[in-house]
C-alpha positions as CSV (number, residue, x, y, z in Angstrom):
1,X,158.0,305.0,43.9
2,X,157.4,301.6,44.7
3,X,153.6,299.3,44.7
4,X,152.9,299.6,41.1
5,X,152.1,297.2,38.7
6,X,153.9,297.0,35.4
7,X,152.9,294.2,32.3
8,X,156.1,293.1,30.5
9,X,155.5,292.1,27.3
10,X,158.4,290.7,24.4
11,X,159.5,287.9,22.6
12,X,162.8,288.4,24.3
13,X,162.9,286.0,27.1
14,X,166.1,286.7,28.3
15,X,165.2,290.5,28.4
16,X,161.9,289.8,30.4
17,X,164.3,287.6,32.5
18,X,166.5,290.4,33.9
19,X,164.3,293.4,33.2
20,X,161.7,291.8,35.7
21,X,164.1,291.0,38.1
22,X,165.6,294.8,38.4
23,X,162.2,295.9,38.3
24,X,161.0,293.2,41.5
25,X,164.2,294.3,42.9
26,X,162.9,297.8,44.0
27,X,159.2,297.3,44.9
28,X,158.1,296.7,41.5
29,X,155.0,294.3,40.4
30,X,156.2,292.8,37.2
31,X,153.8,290.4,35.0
32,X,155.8,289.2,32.5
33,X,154.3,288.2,29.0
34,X,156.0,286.3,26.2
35,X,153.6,287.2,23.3
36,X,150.2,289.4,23.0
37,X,148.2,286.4,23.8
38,X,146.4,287.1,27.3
39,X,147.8,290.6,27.8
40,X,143.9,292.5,27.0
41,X,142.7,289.9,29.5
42,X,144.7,290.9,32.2
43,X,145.0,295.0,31.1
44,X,140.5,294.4,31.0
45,X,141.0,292.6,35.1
46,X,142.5,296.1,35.9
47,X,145.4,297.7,38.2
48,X,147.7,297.7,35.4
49,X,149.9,301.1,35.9
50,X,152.3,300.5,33.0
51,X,152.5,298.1,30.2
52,X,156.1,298.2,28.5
53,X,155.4,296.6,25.1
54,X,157.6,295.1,22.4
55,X,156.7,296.9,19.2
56,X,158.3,294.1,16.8
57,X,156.8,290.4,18.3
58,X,155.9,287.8,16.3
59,X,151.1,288.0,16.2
60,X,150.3,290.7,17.8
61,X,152.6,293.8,18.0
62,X,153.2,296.0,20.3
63,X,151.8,298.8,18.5
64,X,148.1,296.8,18.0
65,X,148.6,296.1,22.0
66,X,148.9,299.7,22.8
67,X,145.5,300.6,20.8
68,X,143.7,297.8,22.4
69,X,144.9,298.7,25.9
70,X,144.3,302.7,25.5
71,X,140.7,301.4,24.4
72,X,140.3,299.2,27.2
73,X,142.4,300.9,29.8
74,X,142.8,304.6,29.0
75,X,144.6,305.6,32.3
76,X,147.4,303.0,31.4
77,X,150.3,304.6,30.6
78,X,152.3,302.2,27.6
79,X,156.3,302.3,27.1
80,X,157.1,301.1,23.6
81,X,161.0,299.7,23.2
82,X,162.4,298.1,20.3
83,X,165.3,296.9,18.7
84,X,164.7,298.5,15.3
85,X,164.0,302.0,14.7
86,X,161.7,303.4,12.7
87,X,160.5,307.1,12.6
88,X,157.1,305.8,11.8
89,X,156.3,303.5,14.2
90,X,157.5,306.3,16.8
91,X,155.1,308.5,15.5
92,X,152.6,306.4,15.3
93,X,152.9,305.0,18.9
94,X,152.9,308.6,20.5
95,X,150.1,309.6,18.5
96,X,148.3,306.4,19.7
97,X,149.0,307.7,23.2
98,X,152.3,305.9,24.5
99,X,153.9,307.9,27.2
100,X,157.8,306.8,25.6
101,X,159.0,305.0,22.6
102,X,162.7,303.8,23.7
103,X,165.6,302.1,21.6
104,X,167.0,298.8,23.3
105,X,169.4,298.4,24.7
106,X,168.8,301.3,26.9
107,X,170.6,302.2,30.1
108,X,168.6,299.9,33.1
109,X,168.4,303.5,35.3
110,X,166.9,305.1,32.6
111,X,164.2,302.7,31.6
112,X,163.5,302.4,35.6
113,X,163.2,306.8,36.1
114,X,160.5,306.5,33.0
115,X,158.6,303.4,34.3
116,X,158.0,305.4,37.8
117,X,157.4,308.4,35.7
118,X,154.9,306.5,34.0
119,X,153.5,305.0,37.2
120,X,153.0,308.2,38.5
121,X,151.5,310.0,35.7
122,X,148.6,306.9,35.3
123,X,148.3,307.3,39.1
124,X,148.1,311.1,39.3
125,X,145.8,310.8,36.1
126,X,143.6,308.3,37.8
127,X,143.3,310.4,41.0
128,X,142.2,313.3,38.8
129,X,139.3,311.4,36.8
130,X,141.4,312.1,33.4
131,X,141.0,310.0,30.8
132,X,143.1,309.0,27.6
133,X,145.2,312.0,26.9
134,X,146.3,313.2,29.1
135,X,149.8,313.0,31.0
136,X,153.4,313.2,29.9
137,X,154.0,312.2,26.3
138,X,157.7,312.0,25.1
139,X,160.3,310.0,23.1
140,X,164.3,309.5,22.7
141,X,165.4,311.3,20.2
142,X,167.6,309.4,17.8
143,X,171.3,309.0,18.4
144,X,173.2,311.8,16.8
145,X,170.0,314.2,16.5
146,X,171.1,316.4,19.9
């Protein structure tokens, strides 16, 4: 699936750096953000499919981006990734409507499937009038929990 259009947002420039460019590489539309400032100005503009959002940056975090941006654009589907796990901020994300919370580093093919698996659920939800709620919801389960 490829025409979509997918906000980048962390404080890791070199991941933006190569995570946009895989993403460009098949079709993708990649914004890439830095910090939290401007990202509710652009989500608010609209045709934002997915936003994949840092949850630990330095102002705004991701999980205060993903309440403002299900406020302001239900039908946006959110992937939360981070660097430091924490059961709580998991189950806070998904129960502040983020379609996947995601450990980095995480295998390139992987994060790709669930960004088109986004894509298509905010599409499919759009074409269907749906709003916040509805969709795919899921997480990775932490290493060694199988």
């Amino acid at each position: 699936m490829t025409g979509f259009a997918v906000l980048l947002v962390d404080d890791e420039v070199a991941f933006t750096a190569i995570l946009a460019k895989v993403l460009r590489r098949r079709g993708i539309d990649v914004e890439v953000y830095n910090r939290g400032d401007g990202v509710l100005d652009r989500v608010r503009r609209g045709s934002v499919d997915v936003a994949i959002l840092d949850v630990k940056m330095p102002g705004t975090s991701g999980l205060e981006l993903l309440a403002e941006i299900k406020r302001h654009a239900p039908g946006t589907e959110v992937i939360l990734m981070t660097g430091h796990l924490s059961l709580d901020d998991e189950a806070d994300g998904l129960a502040a409507g983020a379609f996947a919370y995601l450990l980095k580093p995480h295998p390139i093919d992987d994060l790709v499937a669930r960004v088109e698996a986004a894509a298509a659920s905010a599409r499919s939800r759009e074409s269907r009038g749906q709003g916040p709620g509805a969709g795919r919801r899921d997480a990775e389960p932490p290493e060694g929990s199988h």
